[in-house]
N, C-alpha and C positions, 0 to 999 in steps of 0.2 A: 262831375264828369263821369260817366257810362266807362268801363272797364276794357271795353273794344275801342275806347276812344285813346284811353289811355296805353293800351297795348301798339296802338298804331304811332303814336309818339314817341315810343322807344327807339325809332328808326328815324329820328330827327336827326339832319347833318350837324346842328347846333347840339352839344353835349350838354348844357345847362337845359336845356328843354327835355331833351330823354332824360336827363339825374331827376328831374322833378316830378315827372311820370313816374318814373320805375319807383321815385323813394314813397308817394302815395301809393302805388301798390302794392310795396311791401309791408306802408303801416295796416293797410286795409287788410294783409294775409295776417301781421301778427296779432292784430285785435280779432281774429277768428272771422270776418267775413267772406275769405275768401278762403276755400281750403283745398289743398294739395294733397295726392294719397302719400303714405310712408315711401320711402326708397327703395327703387327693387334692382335687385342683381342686376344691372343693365348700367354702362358708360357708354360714351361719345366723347373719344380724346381728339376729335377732328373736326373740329366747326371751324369753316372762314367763318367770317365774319365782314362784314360792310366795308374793311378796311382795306380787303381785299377785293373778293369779291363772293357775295353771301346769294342765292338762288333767289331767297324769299326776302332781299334787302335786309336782312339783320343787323342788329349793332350787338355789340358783346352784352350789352345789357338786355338784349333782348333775349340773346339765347339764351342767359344766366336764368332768364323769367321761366321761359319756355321750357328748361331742362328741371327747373323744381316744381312744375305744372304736371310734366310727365312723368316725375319721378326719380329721374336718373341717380346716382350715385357718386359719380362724378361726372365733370363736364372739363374739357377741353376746346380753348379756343385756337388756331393755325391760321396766322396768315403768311401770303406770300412775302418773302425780302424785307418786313416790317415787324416791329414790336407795339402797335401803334395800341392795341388790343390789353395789352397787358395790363396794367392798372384798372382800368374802368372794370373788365372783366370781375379782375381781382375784389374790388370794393362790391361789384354786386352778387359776389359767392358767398361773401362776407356777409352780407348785410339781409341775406334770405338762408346763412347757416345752409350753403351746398358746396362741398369741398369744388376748386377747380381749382386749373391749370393752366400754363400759358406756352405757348412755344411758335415757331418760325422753322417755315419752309422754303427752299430754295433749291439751286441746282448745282454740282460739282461734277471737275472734270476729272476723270479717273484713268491715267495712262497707264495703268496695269490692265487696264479694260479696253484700251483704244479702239482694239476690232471685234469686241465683245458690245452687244447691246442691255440695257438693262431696264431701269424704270422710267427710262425718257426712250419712245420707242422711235426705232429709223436715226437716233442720234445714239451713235457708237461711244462709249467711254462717259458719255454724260448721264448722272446719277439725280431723283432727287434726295435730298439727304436734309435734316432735320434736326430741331435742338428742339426738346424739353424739358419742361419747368423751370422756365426763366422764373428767377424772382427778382430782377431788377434789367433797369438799360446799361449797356455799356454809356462808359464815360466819354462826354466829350472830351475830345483832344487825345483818346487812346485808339492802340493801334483797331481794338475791338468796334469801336464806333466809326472808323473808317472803314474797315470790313463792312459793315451792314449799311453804310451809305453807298460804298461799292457795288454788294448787291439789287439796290433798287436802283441804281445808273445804268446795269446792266439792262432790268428787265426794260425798265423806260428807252431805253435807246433800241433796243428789240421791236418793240410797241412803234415806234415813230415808222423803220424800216417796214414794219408790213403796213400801216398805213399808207405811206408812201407808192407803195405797191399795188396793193389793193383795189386806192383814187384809181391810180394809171388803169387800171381795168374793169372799173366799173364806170365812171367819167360823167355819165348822169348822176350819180347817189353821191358826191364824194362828203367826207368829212373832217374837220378839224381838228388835231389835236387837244390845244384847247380851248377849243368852244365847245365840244361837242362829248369830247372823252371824260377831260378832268373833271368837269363837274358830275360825273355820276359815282364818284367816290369820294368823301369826306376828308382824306389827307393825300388826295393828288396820286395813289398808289393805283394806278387801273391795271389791269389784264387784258387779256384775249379776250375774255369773255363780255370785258364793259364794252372793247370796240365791238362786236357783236351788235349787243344792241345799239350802240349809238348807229352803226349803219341799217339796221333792221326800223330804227324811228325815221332815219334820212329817209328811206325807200318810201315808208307811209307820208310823208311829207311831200314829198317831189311826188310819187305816182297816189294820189286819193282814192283813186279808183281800183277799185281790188283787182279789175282781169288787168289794166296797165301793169299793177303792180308785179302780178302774177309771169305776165310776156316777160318784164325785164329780169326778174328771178330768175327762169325759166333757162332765157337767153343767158345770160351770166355762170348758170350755175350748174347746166347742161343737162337738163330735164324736161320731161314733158310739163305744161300747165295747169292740169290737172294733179300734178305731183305733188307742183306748191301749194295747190289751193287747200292738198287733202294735209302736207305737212303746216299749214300753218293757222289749221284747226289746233294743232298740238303743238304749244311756244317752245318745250323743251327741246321736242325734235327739230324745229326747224329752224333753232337756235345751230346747235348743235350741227344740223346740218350745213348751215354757211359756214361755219366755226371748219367742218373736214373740208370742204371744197375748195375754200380759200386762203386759209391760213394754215391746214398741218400740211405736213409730208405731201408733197405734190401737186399743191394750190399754188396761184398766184401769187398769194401773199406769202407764203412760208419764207422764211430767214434760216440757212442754213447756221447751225449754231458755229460762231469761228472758238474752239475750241481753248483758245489764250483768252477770251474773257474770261472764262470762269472760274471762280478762284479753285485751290486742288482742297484734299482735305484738313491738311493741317493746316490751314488759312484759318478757316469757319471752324472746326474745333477751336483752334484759339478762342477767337470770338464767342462762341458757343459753353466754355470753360468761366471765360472773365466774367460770364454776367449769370453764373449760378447755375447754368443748366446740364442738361445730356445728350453728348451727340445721338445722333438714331438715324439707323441707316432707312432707306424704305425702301420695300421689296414690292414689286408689281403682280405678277402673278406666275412667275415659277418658268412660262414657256420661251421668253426670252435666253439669247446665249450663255450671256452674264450671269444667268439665273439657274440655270440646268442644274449645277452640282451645290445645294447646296451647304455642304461639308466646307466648300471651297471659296464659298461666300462667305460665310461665319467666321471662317479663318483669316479671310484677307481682313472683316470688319473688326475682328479682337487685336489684330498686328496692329490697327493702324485708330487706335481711338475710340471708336464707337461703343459703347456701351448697352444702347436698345436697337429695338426696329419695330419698324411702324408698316403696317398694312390697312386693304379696306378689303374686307371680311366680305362684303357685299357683289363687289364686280367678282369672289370667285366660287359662287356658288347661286347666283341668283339669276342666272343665264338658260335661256330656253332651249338650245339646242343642245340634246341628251352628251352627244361626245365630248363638246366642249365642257361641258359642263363636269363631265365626270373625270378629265384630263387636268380642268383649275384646282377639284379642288382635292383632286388627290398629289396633286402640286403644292397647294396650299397645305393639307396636313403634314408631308411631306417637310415643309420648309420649319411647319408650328413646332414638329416633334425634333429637329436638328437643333432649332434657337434653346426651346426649353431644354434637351440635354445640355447643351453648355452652359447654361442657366443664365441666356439673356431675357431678360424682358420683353412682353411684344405688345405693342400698344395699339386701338385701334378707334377705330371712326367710320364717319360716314361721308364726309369732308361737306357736303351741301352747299357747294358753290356750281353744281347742276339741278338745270330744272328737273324735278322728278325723285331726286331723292333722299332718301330716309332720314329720319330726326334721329333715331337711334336704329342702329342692328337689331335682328330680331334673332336674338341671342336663344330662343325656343325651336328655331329651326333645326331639324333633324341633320343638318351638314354643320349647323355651329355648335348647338347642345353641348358636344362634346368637347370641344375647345373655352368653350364660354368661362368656365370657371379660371382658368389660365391667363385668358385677359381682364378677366377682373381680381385677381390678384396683382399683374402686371398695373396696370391701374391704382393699385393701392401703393404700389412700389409708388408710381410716381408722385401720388399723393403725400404720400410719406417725406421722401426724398423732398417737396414743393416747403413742407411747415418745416423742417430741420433746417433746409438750407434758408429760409426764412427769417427764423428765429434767433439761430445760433452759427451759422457758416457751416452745419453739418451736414450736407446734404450727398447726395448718391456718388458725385464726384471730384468732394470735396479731401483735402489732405488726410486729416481728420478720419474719414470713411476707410482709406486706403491704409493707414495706421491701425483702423480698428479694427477690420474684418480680414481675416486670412481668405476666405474665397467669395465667389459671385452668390452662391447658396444660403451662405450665411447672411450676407450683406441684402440678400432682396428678400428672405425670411425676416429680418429685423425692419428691412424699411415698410415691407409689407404690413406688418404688426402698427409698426408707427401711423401706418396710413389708417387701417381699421377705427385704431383707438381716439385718433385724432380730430375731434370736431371743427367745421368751419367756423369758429370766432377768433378774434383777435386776441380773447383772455387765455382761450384754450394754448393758442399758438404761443403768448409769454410763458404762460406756466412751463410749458416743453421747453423752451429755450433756457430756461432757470436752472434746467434740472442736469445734476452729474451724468459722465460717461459711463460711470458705475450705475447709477440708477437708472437710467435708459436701458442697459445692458441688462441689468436684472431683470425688467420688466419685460422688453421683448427681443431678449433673444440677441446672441452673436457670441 
């Protein structure tokens, strides 16, 4: 089988079909026919993946393919309310010797922020917030695997309400839960983004003819005809475009969030705690309320648990218009230079659950250049912190850790060291887990 064949199989909804592809082309890379350049300075701690919802259909083993194709350093997988990623990911970091990561995204509701906005925008006091380097599931029948069943109740019951809505005003195109949703994702986890296309395939189904199609878009989404025709030369855009008209802030579909869903933060810290990882706050881009000070962001995130933060490097410097552009990202240094004085960690990505973009950050860019070596250090933190807590229960926020290190400095200098030295194999990972607190300490640092 042809190597594009096998690359296309990765994205099987059947796992025994992708493990069989991926594990031929990894023998084909370790017998030399297939070759990879070395690793370069350059991570992606933010891939959906298919589990969620992945741009270019991905499965975790595809990105794991794709990230040591490109080079990367490290790789991180993120999906929404699900750990469904985890393992698979895992085994094929493994098994092509490329460090990765695994974590979960969701949303909390922050009453210290109630009329403050943050990284969920038009929705006051609701934050996203995040756990990495899971290395294991919470346990059925704990209070931690009720949490994270919680959270995919929520999104799903959100999901049904704007469908609900949506039918009611579109009435020609409508579509079914599940008939039409579930099955475009592998474990029943959809988004906004899968109803998207499932109504953007209704539309080609019921109108075949591009100008009907065109009139009904048109009429629905309050544009000229020539608008859709020219947006739907470009899938990204005019995904995206039904995605604002109909479903965010001010669409038909939109679901005001009822603020008592959402679990607060020491809910999901818990949860986030139990199963090995670190919470991580995520920060949007600085010009939000919530976001203005952020001395005062850092502060609230160190009172109350948080550990890292996660940003996308991308939306704030990659932006055409000269003001904005110069307002993000001197927001974004702003925010990079506060985190790193307290010496949290900041972790970053590209997330690629939109059409359009990027496999990795183009960390060469004259607005990233300068920061770059900071996330890739943050990145080794959490590589580090992934094999300890792995291995041995030592990991970044583990009892152990808080025992051993008197401050954040020392503690992300050591994990960092651990990350560098540390090879993706399984042998590498026993060896570390073997070894004294005294000889870890010696070697790197605390």
């Amino acid at each position: 089988m042809r190597i594009e064949d096998l690359e296309a199989q990765l994205d099987d909804f059947d796992f025994e079909r992708r493990k069989t592809a991926f594990l031929k082309l990894s023998e084909a890379y370790w017998r030399g026919e297939i070759s990879f350049p070395p690793p370069r300075p350059v991570v992606n701690l933010h891939f959906h993946t298919f589990f969620s919802f992945n741009a270019c259909g991905y499965s975790p083993l595809h990105i794991v393919w794709r990230a040591k194709k490109e080079g990367l350093s490290v790789a991180g997988s993120v999906d929404f309310d699900v750990l469904d990623a985890l393992e698979e990911f895992r085994f094929g970091g493994f098994t092509l010797g490329l460090p990765v990561v695994s974590g979960l995204e969701t949303r909390i509701y922050l009453p210290e922020f109630r009329n403050e906005e943050l990284s969920s925008p038009n929705e006051p006091g609701i934050a996203y917030y995040m756990g990495n380097g899971f290395v294991r599931l919470p346990e059925e029948g704990t209070r931690a695997f009720e949490t994270l069943r919680k959270l995919k109740r929520i999104a799903q019951e959100r999901n049904k309400k704007i469908i609900a809505r949506v039918n009611a005003y579109l009435q020609e195109a409508t579509i079914d839960y599940e008939a039409d949703v579930l099955p475009l994702t592998p474990s029943h986890n959809p988004t906004e983004r899968h109803i998207v296309v499932a109504y953007a395939r209704r539309a080609e189904s019921v109108f075949p003819n591009p100008q009907d199609r065109a009139r009904f878009w048109a009429e629905k989404l309050g544009v000229r005809e020539e608008e859709i025709r020219a947006l739907e030369k470009d899938r990204a855009s005019f995904y995206d475009f039904i995605r604002s008209r109909l479903m965010k802030f001010g669409g038909v579909g939109y679901v005001q969030p009822d603020v008592g869903d959402f679990p607060r933060i020491q809910e999901v810290n818990e949860m986030i705690l139990s199963a090995g990882a670190i919470p991580s706050f995520s920060w949007l881009d600085g010009t939000r309320s919530g976001e203005a000070d952020p001395e005062r962001l850092v502060a609230f995130c160190e009172a109350n648990g948080v550990e890292t933060f996660f940003l996308i490097p991308d939306r704030n410097w990659n932006i055409p218009e000269d003001e904005e552009r110069k307002l993000k990202v001197r927001k974004l240094y702003e925010f990079v230079e506060t985190a790193r004085k307290h010496h949290f960690p900041v972790f970053v990505g590209t997330e690629l659950n939109r059409y359009g973009q990027k496999f990795v950050d183009d960390f060469d860019s004259p607005y990233l250049a300068p920061l770059a070596p900071f996330f890739l250090e943050s990145a080794w933190v959490l590589w580090g912190h992934t094999v300890l807590a792995m291995s041995s229960g030592r990991g970044y926020t583990s009892d152990w850790a808080r025992r051993t290190f008197k401050s954040r400095a020392t503690k992300n200098q050591f994990f960092a060291r651990v990350g560098r030295c540390t090879e993706a194999s399984w042998e590498a990972v026993r060896k570390l887990g073997e070894r004294s607190t005294e000889s870890l300490l010696q070697e790197f640092g605390g």
